[in-house]
N, C-alpha and C positions, 0 to 999 in steps of 0.2 A: 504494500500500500504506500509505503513513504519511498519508494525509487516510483512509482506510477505519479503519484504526487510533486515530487522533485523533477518530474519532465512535466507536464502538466504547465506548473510555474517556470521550468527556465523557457518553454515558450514563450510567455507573456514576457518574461524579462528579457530576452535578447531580440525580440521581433523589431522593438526601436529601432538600439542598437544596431542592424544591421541595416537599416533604412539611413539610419545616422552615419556608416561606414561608408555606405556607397556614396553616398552626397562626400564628404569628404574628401575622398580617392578622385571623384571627378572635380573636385573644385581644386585637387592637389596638377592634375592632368593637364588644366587649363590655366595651372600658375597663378591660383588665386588661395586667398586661405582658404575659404571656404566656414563654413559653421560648426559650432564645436560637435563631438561624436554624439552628448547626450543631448543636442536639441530638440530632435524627435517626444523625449521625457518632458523637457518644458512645454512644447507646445500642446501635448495633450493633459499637462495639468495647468496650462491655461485655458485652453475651452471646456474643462472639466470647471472650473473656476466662474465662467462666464453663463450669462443667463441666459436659456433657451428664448427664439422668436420663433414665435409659427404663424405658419399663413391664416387667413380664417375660415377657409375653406379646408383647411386642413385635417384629413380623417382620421382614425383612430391608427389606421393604417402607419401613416407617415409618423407616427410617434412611436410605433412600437417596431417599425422596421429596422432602425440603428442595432437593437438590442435582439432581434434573429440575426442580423445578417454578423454580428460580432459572436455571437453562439456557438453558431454553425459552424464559422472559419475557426473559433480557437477550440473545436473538439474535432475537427480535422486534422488543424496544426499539431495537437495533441495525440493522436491516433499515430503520427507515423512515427516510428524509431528513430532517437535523434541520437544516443548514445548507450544505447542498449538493446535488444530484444527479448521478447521472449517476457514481457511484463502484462500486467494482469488484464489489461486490457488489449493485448496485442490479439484476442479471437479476431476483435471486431475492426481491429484496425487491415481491412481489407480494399484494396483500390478502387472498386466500383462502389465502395461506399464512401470512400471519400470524395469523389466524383459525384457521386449525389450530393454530397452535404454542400459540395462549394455550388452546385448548382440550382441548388434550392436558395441560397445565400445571394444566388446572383437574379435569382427569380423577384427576392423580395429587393432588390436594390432597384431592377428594373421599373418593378410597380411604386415604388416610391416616389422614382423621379417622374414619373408621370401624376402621381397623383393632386399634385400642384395644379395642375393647368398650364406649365411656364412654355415656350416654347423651346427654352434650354433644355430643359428635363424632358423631354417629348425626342427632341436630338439625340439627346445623349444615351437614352435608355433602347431605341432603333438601332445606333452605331451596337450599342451593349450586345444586346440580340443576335446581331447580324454576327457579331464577332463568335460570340458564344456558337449559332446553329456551326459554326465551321470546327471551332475548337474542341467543342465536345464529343464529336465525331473522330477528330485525328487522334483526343486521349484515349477515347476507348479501343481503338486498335491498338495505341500503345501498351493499352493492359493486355490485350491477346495476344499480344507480341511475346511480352514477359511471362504472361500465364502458359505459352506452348510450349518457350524454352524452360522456365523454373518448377512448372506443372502447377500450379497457385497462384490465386490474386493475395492472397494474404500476407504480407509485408515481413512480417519476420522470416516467412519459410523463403521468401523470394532473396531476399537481401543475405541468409545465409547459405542459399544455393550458388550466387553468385559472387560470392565468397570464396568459394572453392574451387578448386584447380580444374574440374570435370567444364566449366564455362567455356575457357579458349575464349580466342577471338571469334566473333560473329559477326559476319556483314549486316543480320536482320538488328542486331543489338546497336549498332552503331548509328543505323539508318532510326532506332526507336532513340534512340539518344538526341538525335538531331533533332528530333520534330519533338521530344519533349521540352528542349531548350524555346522552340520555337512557338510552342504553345504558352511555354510560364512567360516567354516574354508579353504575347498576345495578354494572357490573363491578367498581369499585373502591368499592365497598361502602361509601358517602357518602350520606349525611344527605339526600335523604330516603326511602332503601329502606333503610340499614343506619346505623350510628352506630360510625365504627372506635373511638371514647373512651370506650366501653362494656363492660363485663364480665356485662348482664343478661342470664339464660339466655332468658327472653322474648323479646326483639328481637335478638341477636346471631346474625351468622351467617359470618362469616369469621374473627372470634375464637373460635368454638363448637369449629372446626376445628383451630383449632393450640393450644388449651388446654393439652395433653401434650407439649409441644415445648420444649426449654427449650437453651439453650446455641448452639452455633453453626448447630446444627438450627433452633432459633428466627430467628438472625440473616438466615441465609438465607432464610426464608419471609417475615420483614420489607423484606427488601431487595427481595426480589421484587416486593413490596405497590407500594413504591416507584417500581421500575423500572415496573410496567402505571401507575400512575397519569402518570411520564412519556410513555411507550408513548400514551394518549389522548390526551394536552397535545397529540404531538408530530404526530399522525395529524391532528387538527384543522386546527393548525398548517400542516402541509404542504399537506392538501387544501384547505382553503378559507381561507387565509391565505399561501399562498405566498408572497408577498415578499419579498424578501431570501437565496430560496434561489441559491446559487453555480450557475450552468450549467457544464456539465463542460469541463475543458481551461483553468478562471480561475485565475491566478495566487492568491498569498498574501492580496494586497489584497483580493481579491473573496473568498475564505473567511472574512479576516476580517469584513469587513461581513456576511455570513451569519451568522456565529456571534453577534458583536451583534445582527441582529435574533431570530434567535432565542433569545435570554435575555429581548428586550422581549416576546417572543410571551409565554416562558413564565410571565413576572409580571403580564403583563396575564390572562392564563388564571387563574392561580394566586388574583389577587386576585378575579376574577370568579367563581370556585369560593369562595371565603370568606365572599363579600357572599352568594354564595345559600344558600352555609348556614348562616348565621347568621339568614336573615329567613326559614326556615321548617321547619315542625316535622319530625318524624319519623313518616313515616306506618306503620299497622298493618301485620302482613306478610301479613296475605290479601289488602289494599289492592296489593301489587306487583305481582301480577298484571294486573292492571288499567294503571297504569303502565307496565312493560313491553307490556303490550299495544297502548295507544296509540300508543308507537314503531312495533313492527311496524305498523302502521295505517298508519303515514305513510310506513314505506320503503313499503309496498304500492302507496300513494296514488300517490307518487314516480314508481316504477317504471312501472305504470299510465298516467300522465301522457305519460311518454314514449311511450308505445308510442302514443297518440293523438296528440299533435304530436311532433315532436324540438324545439318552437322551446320549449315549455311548461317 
């Protein structure tokens, strides 16, 4: 219970944190200071601090949606093994269910931003949509991908099958690697399908959406941001980086060596996220499609592959 606990909480604690690293690393790229690591922490306990506006038209809906769509994503971010397996909840931590939780998460964010009336939130929740019918599509071949090679959606058994030497290199693995990256970037609305350090009604589209949000409504839709871009780091991390995760029944010593490698996972991710978007631009949004598309292409490819060899 207290190591299920102690992941639980260090997601909430480093989802900032790594929101705060990337800012950083890119403001280090482009020769500027940049803001400190914890500003992410100050800014969510200043709109935790500030008082809620809501519209007047405003349904029961738009008030209670902050606090599902924060739910959902930190018992997903929670679900996946971040420095151990084989923990009390690791039954349920299975990829098509975390696939539903962020997708119910993006369900209530979409109806949010519409249930304003604004024409921003009307924009922004379309783009949403449109991004998601492509995205969720190339995840889930991603999980057939891994479920043909590991024989399981279930994250612990995947992460220590792929652990093992019996793995080898795989063309179908590399091809689900790719359009996994390509999907977390689409999900957490990164440079080059969306630009979160933007306010233009043009290219914006996860910002479009929470415009009307302000106060601890805000803080949680933030934290949320945070927690799914964790949520990728950590899914990467485990699937195709496994190292250093704890096997279940290891004392103190082996959790903590997990917990150190994965902080090293997360700043190598985190800086690797910074260096790509910093060397390229932001593409047009009828461009996303295309984008996401070639994802799906290659979970297909992936999938595909296996059903002709299991070796490929």
């Amino acid at each position: 219970i207290l190591v299920q606990g102690a992941q639980m909480g260090l997601v909430l604690l480093l989802a900032p944190l790594l929101a705060g690293f990337v800012r950083k690393v890119k403001a280090r790229l482009l020769r500027r200071r940049g803001p400190s690591l914890i500003q992410p922490y100050r800014d969510l306990l200043r709109l935790l601090r500030k008082e809620v506006v809501l519209a007047e038209n405003a349904s029961w809906l738009f008030r209670v949606a902050p606090y599902l769509i924060f739910a959902a994503t930190w018992v997903a971010a929670a679900l996946v093994p971040t420095f151990a397996t084989g923990l009390m909840f690791s039954w349920s931590a299975d990829l098509i269910a975390i696939i539903a939780l962020l997708g119910s998460a993006r369900f209530f964010l979409a109806l949010a931003g519409m249930d304003i009336g604004t024409s921003f939130g009307g924009i922004g929740s379309s783009r949403e949509v449109m991004i998601a019918s492509l995205a969720e599509p190339a995840m889930l071949l991603i999980v057939f991908t891994l479920a043909l090679v590991a024989g399981s959606t279930q994250l612990s058994t995947v992460a220590a099958f792929m652990g093992s030497p019996e793995v080898g290199l795989r063309v179908s693995l590399g091809m689900a690697l790719i359009a996994l990256i390509m999907v977390a970037i689409a999900e957490n609305a990164r440079i080059p399908v969306d630009n979160p350090a933007t306010h233009l009604e043009l290219t914006m589209v996860h910002e479009a959406m929470v415009l009307e949000y302000s106060g601890r409504h805000l803080a949680m839709i933030e934290f949320a941001a945070h927690l799914k871009l964790l949520l990728y780091a950590s899914l990467i991390a485990c699937v195709f980086a496994p190292w250093g995760l704890a096997p279940p029944g290891l004392g103190p010593a082996g959790y903590a060596v997990g917990a150190v490698a994965y902080l090293a996972k997360l700043a190598v991710g985190g800086a690797l996220l910074a260096l790509f978007e910093t060397s390229i631009a932001k593409m047009r949004v009828f461009r996303v499609p295309d984008f996401l598309g070639a994802a799906l292409m290659l979970g297909l490819l992936g999938a595909l592959l296996l059903f002709v060899s299991r070796s490929l």
